[in-house]
C-alpha positions as CSV (number, residue, x, y, z in Angstrom):
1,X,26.6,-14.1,30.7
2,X,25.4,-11.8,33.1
3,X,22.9,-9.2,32.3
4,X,23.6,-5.8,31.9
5,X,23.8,-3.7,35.4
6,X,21.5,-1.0,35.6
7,X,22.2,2.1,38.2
8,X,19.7,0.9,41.3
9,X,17.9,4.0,41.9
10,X,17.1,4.5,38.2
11,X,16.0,1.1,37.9
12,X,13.5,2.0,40.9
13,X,12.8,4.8,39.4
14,X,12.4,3.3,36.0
15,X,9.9,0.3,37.7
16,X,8.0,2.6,39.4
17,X,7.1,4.4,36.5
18,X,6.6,1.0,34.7
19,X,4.3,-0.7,37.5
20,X,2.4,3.0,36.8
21,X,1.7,1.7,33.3
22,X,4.3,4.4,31.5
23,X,5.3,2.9,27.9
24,X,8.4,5.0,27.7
25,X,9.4,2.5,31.1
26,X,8.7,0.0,28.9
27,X,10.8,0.7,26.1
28,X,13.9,1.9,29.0
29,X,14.0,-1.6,30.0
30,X,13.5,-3.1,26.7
31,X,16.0,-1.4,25.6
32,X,18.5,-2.5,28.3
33,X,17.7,-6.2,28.7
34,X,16.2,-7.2,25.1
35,X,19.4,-8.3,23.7
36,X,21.2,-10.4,26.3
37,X,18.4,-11.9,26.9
38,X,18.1,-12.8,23.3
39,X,21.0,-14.3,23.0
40,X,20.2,-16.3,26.3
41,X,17.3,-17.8,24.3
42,X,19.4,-18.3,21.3
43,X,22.1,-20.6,23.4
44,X,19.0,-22.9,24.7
45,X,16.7,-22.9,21.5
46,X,19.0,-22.6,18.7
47,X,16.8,-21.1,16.1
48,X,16.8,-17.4,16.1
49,X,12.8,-17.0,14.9
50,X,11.5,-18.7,18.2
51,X,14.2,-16.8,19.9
52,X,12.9,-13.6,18.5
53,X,9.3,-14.9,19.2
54,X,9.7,-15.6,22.4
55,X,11.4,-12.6,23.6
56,X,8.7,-10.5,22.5
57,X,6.5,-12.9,24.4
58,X,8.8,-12.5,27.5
59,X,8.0,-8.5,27.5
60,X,4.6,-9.2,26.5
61,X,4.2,-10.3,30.0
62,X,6.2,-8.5,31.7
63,X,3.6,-5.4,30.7
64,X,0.7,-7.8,31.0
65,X,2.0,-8.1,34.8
66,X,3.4,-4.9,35.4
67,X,1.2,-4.7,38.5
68,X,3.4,-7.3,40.1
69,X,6.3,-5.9,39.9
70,X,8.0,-4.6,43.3
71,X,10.2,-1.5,42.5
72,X,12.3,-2.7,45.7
73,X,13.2,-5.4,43.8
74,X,15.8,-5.5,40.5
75,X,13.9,-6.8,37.4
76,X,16.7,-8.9,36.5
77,X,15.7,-12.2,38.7
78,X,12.4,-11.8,37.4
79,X,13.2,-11.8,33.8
80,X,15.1,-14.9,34.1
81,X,12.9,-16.5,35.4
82,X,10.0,-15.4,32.7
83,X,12.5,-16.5,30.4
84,X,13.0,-20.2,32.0
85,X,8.8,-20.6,32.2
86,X,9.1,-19.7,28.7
87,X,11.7,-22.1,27.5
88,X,10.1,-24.6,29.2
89,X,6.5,-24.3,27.9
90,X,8.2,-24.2,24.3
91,X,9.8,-27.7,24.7
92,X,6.7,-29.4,26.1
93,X,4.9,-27.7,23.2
94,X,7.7,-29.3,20.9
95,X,6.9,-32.8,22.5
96,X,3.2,-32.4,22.3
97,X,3.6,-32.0,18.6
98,X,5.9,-34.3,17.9
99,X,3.4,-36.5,16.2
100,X,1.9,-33.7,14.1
101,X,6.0,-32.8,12.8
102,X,6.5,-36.3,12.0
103,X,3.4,-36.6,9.9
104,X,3.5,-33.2,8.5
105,X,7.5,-34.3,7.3
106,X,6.0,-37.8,5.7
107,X,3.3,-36.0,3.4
108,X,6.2,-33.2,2.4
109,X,8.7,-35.6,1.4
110,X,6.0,-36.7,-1.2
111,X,5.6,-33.5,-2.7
112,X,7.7,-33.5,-6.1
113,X,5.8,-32.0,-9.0
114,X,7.0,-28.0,-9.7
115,X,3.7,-26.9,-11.1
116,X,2.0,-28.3,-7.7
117,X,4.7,-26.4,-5.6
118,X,4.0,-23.2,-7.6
119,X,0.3,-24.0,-7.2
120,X,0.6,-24.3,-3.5
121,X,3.0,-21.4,-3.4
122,X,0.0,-19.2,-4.8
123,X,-2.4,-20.9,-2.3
124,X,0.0,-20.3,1.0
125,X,0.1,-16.4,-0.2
126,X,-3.5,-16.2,-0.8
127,X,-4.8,-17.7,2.9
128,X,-2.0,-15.8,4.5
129,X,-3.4,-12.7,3.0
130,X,-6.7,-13.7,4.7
131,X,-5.4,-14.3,7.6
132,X,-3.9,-11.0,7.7
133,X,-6.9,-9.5,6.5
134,X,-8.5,-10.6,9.4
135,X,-6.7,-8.3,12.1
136,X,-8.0,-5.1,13.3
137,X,-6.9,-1.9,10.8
138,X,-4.2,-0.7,13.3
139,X,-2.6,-4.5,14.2
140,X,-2.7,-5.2,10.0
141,X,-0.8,-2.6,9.1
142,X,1.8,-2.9,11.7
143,X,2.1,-6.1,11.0
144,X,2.3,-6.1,7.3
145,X,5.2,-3.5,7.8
146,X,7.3,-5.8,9.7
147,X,6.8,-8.9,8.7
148,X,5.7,-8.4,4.8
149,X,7.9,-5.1,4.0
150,X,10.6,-6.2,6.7
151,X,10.7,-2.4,8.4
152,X,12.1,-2.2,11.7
153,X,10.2,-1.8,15.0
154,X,11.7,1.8,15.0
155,X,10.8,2.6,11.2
156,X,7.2,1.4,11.9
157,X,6.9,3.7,15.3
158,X,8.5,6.7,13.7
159,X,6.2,5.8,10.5
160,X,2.8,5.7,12.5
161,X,3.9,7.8,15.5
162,X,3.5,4.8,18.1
163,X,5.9,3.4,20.6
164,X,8.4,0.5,19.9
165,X,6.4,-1.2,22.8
166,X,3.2,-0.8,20.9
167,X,4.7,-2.2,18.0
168,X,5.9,-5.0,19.4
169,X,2.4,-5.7,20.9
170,X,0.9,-5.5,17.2
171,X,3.7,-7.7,16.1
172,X,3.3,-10.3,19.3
173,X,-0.9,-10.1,19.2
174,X,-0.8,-10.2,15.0
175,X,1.5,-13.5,14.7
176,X,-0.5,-15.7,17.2
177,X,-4.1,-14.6,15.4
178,X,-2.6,-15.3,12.2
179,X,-1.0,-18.9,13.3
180,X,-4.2,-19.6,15.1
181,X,-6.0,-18.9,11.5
182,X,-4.0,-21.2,10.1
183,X,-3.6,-24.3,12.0
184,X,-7.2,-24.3,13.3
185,X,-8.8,-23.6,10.2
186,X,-6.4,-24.8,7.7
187,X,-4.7,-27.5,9.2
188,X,-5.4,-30.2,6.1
189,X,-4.4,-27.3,3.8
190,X,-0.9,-26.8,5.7
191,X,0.1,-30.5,6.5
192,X,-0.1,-30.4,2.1
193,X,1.8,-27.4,2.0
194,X,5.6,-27.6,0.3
195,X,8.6,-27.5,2.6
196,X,9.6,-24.6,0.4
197,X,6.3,-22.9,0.9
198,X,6.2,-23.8,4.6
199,X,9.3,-22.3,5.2
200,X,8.4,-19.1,3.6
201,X,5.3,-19.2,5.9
202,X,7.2,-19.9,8.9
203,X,9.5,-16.8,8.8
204,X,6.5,-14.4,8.8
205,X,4.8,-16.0,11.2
């Protein structure tokens, strides 16, 4: 499906404004291109949290490089192809972990007892709840709004008078600190972890 079509001299306008560093650019374009190229994402990974995880990554770097854009030049071509280096990277990260998936299924499928899985339950909540605690004051309480209270990006910025593209920074920043917290200091704790309470883990970060 092609992407939306966007007036040429706005869009100039528009990437002029966003190669300037303006977040309300930002948002324009996010605005325009966010969902179609979700559902592009969607078609080629099939699971709509690593969708959603890597679209925010997608704009992510399109601010992070915002300095290379060309204003002469539409922003669809280079979106697509942010998205393809994306997609890619996440299947050779899905092959490098193979391994890990297939041992982490083998110690799940041993896990049985309901007073251990309400025992790990309580566990999961507690180091995720560190790891949360461990983000700066402004990052935490973004990201507890989203992903703990399940506000939208829009409640959060009208709630803390930010930008959407702000949150979504938070959001983006937040979940890879938290799942670096996790797997690199907890990976014995998470490879004994319930595939109920892994689930639950999963969607939040």
């Amino acid at each position: 499906m092609p992407l939306k079509a966007i007036h040429t001299d706005q869009e100039k306008i528009q990437l002029t404004k966003l190669k300037a560093g303006e977040e309300a650019a930002f948002d324009y374009f996010y605005k325009n291109y966010s969902l179609i190229i979700y559902r592009r994402l969607l078609r080629l990974v099939k699971i709509d949290i690593i969708a959603d995880d890597l679209l925010q990554n997608i704009f992510i770097r399109l601010w992070d490089k915002r300095h290379l854009i060309d204003p002469e030049r539409p922003l669809k071509a280079y979106l697509l192809q942010i998205t393809q280096n994306m997609v890619m990277d996440f299947y050779r990260g899905v092959a490098r972990e193979k391994r890990l998936q297939s041992d982490l299924k083998h110690h799940l499928t041993e896990i049985s007892d309901d007073t251990e899985e309400s025992l790990i339950f309580k566990e999961t909540n507690q180091l995720l709840q560190q790891a949360i605690d461990h983000l700066p004051d402004q990052q935490r309480m973004v990201f507890t709004l989203c992903k703990i209270e399940g506000k939208s990006y829009d409640e959060v910025s009208e709630l803390l008078g930010i930008s959407t593209s702000t949150v979504n920074g938070h959001i983006v920043k937040g979940s890879r600190k938290v799942r670096s917290f996790l797997f690199s200091t907890h990976k014995i704790f998470l490879i004994s972890t319930t595939t109920a309470a892994l689930s639950s883990l999963i969607k939040i970060i």
